[in-house]
C-alpha positions in Angstrom: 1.3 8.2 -11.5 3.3 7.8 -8.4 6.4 5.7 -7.9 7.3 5.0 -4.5 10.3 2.3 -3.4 9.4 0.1 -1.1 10.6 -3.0 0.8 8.7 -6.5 -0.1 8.1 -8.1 3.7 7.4 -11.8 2.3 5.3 -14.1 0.1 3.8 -16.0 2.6 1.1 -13.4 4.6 -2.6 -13.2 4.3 -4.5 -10.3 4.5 -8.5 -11.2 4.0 -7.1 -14.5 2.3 -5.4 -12.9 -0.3 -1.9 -13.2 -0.6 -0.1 -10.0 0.3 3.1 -9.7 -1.6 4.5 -6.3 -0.2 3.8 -4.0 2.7 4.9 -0.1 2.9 4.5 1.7 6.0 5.1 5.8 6.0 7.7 6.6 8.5 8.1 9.9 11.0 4.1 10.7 10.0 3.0 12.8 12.7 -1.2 13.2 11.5 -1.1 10.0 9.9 -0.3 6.3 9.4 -0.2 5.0 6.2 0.2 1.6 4.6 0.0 -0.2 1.7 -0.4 -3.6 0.7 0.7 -4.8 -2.4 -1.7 -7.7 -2.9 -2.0 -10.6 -6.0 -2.7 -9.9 -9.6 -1.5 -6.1 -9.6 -4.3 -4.7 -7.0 -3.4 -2.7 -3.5 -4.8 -1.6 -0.4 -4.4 1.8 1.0 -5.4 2.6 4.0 -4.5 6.0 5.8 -5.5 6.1 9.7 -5.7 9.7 11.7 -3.7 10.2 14.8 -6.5 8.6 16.9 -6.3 5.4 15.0 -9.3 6.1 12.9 -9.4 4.8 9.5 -10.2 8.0 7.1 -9.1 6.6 3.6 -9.4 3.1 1.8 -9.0 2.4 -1.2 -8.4 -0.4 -4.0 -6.0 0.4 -7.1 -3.6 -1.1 -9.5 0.1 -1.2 -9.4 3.1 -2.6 -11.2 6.7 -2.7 -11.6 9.7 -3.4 -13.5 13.5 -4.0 -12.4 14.3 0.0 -10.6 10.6 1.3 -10.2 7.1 0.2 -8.6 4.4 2.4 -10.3 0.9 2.9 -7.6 -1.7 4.2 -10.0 -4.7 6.4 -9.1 -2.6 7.1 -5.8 -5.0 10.0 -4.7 -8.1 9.1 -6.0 -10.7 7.4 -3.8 
């Protein structure tokens, strides 16, 4: 289990028309971008791009939270 803290963006985007709760985006990566969206029902995206903007991991998992912590399981599993 991971536990990252992140910053909810807004209710109100679309990703694929599914409502995207949440976005994180790693900061000062120098090999890679990578982002999450925290989607409906408990279910994010993860997709990590390489320096040349070419997508080299997606994936699909669960996730939830309480009041201090958001929980990302299977974070390094494909």
């Amino acid at each position: 289990m991971l536990i990252l803290s992140i910053v909810l963006v807004g209710y109100a985007c679309r990703q694929n028309h599914k409502a995207v709760l949440g976005k994180y985006s790693a900061v000062n990566y120098k090999n890679t971008r990578d982002t999450i969206y925290l989607m409906e029902h408990n279910r994010y995206i993860r997709k990590v791009y390489n320096q040349n903007g070419k997508l080299i991991l997606k994936m699909n998992a669960l996730w939830e939270h309480n009041d201090r912590e958001l929980t990302l399981y299977s974070f390094f599993s494909t």
